[in-house]
C-alpha positions, -999 to +999 in steps of 0.1 A: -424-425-072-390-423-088-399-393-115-414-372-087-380-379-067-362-371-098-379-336-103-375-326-067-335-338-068-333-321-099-349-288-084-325-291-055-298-289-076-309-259-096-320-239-062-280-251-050-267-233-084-288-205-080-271-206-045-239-202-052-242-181-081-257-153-057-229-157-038-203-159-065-222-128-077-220-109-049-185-111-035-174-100-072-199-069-071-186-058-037-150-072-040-142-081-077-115-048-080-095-063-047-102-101-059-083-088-090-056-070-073-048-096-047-040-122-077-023-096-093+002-089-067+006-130-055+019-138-089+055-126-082+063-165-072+042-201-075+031-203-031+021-171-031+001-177-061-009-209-048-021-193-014-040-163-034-059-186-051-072-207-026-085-168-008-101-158-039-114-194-050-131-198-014-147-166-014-158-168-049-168-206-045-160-210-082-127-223-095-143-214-127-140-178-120-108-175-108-096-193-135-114-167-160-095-141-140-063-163-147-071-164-181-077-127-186-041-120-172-028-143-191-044-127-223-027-100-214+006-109-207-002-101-172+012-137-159+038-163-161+023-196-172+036-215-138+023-191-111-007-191-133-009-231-128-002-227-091-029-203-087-050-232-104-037-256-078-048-233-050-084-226-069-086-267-068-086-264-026-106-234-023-135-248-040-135-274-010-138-250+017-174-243+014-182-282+009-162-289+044-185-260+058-218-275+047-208-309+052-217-303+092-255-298+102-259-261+096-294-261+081-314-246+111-288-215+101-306-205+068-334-186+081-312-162+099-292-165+067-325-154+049-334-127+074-298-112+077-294-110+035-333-098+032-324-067+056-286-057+039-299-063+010-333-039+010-315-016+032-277-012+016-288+009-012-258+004-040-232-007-012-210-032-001-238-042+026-262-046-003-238-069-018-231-093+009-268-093+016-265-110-016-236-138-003-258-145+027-294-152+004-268-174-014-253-193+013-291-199+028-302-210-004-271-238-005-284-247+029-322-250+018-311-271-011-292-297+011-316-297+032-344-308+003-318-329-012-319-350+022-356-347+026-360-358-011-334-393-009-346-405+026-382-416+017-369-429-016-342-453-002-366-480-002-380-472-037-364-505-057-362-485-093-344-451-078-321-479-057-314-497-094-313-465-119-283-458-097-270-490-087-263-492-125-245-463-129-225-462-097-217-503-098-183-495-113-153-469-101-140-463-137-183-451-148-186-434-117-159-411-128-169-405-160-205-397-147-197-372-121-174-353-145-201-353-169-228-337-148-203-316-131-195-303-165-232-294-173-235-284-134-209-254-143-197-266-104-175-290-084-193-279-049-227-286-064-214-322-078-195-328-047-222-314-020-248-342-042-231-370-039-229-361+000-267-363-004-263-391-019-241-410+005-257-400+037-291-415+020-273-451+015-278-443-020-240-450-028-214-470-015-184-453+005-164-466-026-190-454-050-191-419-031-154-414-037-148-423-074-180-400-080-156-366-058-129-383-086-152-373-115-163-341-103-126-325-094-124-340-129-149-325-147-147-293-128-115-285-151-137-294-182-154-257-184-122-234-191-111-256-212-145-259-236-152-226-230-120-207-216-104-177-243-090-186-270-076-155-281-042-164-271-023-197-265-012-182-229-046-179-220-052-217-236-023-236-221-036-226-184-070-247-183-053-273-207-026-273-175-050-272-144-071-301-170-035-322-168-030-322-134-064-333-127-062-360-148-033-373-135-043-370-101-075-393-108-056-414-126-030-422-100-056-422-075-081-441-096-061-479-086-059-475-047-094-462-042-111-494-025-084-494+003-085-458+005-126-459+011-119-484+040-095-459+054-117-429+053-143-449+068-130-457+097-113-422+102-155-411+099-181-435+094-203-405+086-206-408+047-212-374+043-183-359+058-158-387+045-169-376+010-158-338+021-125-347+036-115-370+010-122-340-017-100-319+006-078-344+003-074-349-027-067-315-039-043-302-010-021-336-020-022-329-053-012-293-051+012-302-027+028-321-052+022-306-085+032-274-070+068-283-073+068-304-106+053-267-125+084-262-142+083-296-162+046-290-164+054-254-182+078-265-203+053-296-216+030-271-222+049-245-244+056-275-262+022-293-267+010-255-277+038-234-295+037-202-306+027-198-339+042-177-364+031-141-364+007-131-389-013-101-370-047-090-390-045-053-374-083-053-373-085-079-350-091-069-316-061-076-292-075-076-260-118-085-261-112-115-241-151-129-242-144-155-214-145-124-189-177-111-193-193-128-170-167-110-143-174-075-155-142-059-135-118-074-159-138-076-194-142-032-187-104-032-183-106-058-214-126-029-233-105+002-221-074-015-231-087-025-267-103+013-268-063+025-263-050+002-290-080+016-312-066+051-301-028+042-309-043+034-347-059+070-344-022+084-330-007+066-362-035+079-384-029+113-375+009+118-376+008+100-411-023+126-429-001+152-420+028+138-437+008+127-466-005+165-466+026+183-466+046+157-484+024+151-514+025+115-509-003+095-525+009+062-508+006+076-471-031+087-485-039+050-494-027+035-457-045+059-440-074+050-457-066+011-452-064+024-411-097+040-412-114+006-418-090-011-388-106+017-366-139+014-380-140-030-375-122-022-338-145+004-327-180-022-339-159-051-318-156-027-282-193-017-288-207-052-297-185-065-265-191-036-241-232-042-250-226-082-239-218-072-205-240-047-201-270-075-203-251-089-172-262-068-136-234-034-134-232-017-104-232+021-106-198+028-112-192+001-139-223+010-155-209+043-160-172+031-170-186+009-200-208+042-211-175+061-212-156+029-229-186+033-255-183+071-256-148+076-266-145+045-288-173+067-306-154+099-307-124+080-319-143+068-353-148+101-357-116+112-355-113+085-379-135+094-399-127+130-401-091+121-414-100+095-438-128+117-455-117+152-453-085+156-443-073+128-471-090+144-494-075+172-491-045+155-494-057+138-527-067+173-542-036+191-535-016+164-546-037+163-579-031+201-590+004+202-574-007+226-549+019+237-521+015+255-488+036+286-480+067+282-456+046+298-426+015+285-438+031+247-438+044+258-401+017+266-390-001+234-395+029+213-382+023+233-354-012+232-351-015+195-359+017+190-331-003+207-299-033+182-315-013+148-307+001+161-279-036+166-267-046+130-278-020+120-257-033+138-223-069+124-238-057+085-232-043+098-198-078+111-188-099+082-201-073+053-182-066+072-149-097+094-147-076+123-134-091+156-126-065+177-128-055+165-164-089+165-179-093+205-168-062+209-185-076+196-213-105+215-213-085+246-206-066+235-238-094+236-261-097+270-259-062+284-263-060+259-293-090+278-306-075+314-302-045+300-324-069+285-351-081+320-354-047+335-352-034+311-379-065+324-402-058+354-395-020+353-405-034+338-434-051+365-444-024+382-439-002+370-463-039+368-488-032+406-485+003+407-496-008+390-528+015+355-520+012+331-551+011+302-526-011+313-502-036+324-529-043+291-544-039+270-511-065+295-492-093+267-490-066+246-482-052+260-460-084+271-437-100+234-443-072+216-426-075+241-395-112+233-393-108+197-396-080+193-366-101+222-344-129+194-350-105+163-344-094+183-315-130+186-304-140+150-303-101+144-282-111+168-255-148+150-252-131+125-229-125+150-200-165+160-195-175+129-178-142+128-158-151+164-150-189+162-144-184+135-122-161+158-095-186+182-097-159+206-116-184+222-142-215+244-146-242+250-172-212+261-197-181+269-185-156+251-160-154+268-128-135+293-123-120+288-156-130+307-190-136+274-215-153+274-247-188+285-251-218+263-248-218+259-286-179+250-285-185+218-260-206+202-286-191+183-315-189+198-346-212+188-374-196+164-400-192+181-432-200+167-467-173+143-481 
């Protein structure tokens, strides 16, 4: 008897995590970009924060995710650490919201639940509806699993080894605690922890006293998770869990004492055990933001303190911005991989500016640290595509499974660039500083002018690939072209002065027409960012922009790489 009630509890449990993962899942797919830029926005001052988190937490149904939103701001430098903390407070009482909603007798409400989320969801195609066709399976499956729970604790009440297995671990307040933190922990979920232990109490499987010190552990263990498993790649994003983890702690702790005549209290306000469980987790959390809301100065300030800032020592290959505690909320870890794709580019910007000064200047140290920068943007662009392949194995709408193609894409094209500097263009370098070669006057202009309209290109590139603007990718399209008309007009003054028999332009003329290639083809991978932007408004036929000359067919596909 008591291992077949234990499977079926434990398969409650997992269909009520499977619950509100569909419906955590959902309101991100259909909401996550307006989640993001409500926080966003609320973080100008600690209520506002504190009122935005309690929204986002109660439509999520996961403090855990809105605290991996947190912590991705916070990463960033998006966020002050106490509006961060208050937005924790308010996560705290949005995760009660859906436990005060279930603690009432709602279960006949799942089939229509069922039948409402079956229809949106067959029927809403890669929408919104399909997506909250997702939240109402979700919310019908929490109600199923409740409603097992129940059906699975009432026969067993009078089972004497399920009624001592838990009389042992419930006897005292202090293991109580420390038990319902623990499976909450493991549980990934407060609600699921707290909407148990409801089970539990309505069964006369705890006592009222029992029930509450059990809510204790779970608001306590329910702060576990970021901290284990939150980012580390910054202590800003580590001092926010280790804050929200404090306050908890406290809480319990000043709570812990007083919780016999606090039972008796609750019990009289609702003898249902059920719904005193619910309101003394509501509770719990609005006093405790209430107060910790305005003690989140002192609670900063402790922080900073307990986690300094360590002295700078930057390894420039390390990525700045791959923040792998957001993957699971794939709105922010593709802004995570477009931001660490710019710094990538900024390395390629530097690159760039420096092989022409190590070109024209002779300058064999330039040559070695542009070298050094190749590997940088060869170990940054493996990190994006390793990171932008982890949450592609989580479900991407339409949209962002296009967006992390084009993160992919142009971290590609921006190796190449890479590469094409490090093993041509530095070579170059490295022979004409060998046999003290030097360029003409107007051939060295030239290339400063030629390499110029380049980086002014790369540039409009980052502009494209962030803001996705039409109007600035057929620019730089448009571009591509007219740069190739002065390629061939620099040859051709090049020639030129071939013909008037100058010294310097006779012994650079390999030189000379090398470098042109190499930036036409750097130039080439820089303008690859505008096709998708472009393709996707519908702005270009078979070969040619419309109504706009552009490069041949031939011209809008890369270069090949030449031999080192």
């Amino acid at each position: 008897m008591g291992s077949i009630v234990l499977l079926d509890l434990m398969g409650g449990v997992a269909l009520l995590l499977w619950g509100l993962h569909m419906v955590r899942s959902g309101i991100m797919r259909a909401f996550g970009s307006e989640l993001r830029r409500v926080l966003s926005t609320a973080l100008r001052n600690r209520f506002l924060a504190l009122l935005a988190g309690i929204g986002v937490t109660a439509l999520l149904q996961s403090s855990t995710a809105t605290g991996l939103l947190m912590t991705s701001f916070a990463a960033r430098g998006l966020v002050a650490l106490v509006p961060g903390l208050a937005v924790m407070l308010g996560a705290n009482i949005g995760t009660t919201l859906i436990v005060q909603a279930l603690s009432f007798d709602v279960a006949a409400v799942a089939p229509i639940l069922f039948l409402v989320g079956l229809v949106a969801f067959n029927v809403g195609g890669r929408t919104v509806t399909r997506d909250l066709g997702r939240v109402a399976i979700g919310l019908g499956l929490m109600l199923l699993a409740l409603h097992i729970l129940i059906d699975t604790l009432a026969p067993a009440e009078n089972a004497p080894g399920v009624r001592v297995v838990l009389e042992a671990i419930t006897g005292e307040p202090v293991l109580c605690v420390l038990f319902a933190a623990a499976l909450t922990w493991a549980a990934h979920s407060s609600a699921a922890a707290v909407l148990l232990v409801m089970s539990l109490a309505y069964s006369h499987f705890v006592t009222p006293l029992a029930a509450l010190a059990l809510v204790l552990g779970a608001n306590l263990g329910s702060a576990i998770n970021p901290l284990v498993e939150g980012s580390r790649s910054s202590l800003a994003s580590r001092r926010l869990p280790l804050g929200n983890m404090l306050n908890r702690l406290v809480g319990v702790v000043v709570v812990l004492p007083f919780l016999r005549p606090i039972a008796e209290v609750f019990t009289r306000f609702d003898p249902n055990a059920a719904r005193m469980a619910a309101d003394f987790h509501t509770a719990f959390n609005v006093v405790s933001a209430l107060v910790f809301v305005f003690l989140l100065d002192g609670v900063a300030a402790l922080l900073v303190r307990l986690l300094p800032d360590p002295a700078k020592q930057a390894d420039p290959s390390m990525p700045l911005y791959l923040d792998e505690a957001a993957i699971q909320t794939p709105s922010v870890a593709l802004a995570c991989a477009a931001r660490e794709t710019l710094h990538m580019g900024d390395v390629i910007e530097a690159m760039l500016k420096q092989a022409m000064a190590a070109l024209l200047n002779n300058d064999r140290k330039l040559v070695a640290e542009v070298s050094h920068m190749d590997n940088v943007v060869d170990r940054l662009d493996e990190a994006i595509k390793l990171y932008v392949t982890k949450l592609t194995r989580e479900s991407l709408d339409e949209r962002e499974g296009a967006r992390a193609m084009e993160i992919i894409a142009f971290a590609i094209n921006l190796e190449h660039i890479g590469d094409i500097i490090d093993k041509n263009l530095m070579e170059l370098a490295a022979k004409k500083i060998k046999h003290r070669y030097e360029f003409s006057k107007e051939g060295a202009a030239e290339l400063e002018a030629f390499h110029k309209r380049t980086l002014e290109n790369l540039k409009f590139a980052f502009s494209v690939f962030i803001n996705q603007d039409v109007r600035t990718a057929r620019t730089l399209i448009e571009e591509k072209t007219r740069l190739r008309n002065a390629e061939l007009g620099s040859a051709d003054s090049h020639l030129a002065r071939l013909r008037e028999g100058r010294p310097e332009s006779i012994e650079t003329t390999s030189l000379h027409l090398d470098v042109l290639r190499d930036l036409k083809r750097i130039h080439s991978h820089i303008c690859s960012v505008a096709y998708p932007v472009l393709e996707a408004a519908g702005e270009l036929q078979p070969n040619r922009l419309k109504e706009g000359e552009t490069a041949s067919a031939a011209e809008l596909l890369p270069a090949p790489r030449q031999p080192s």
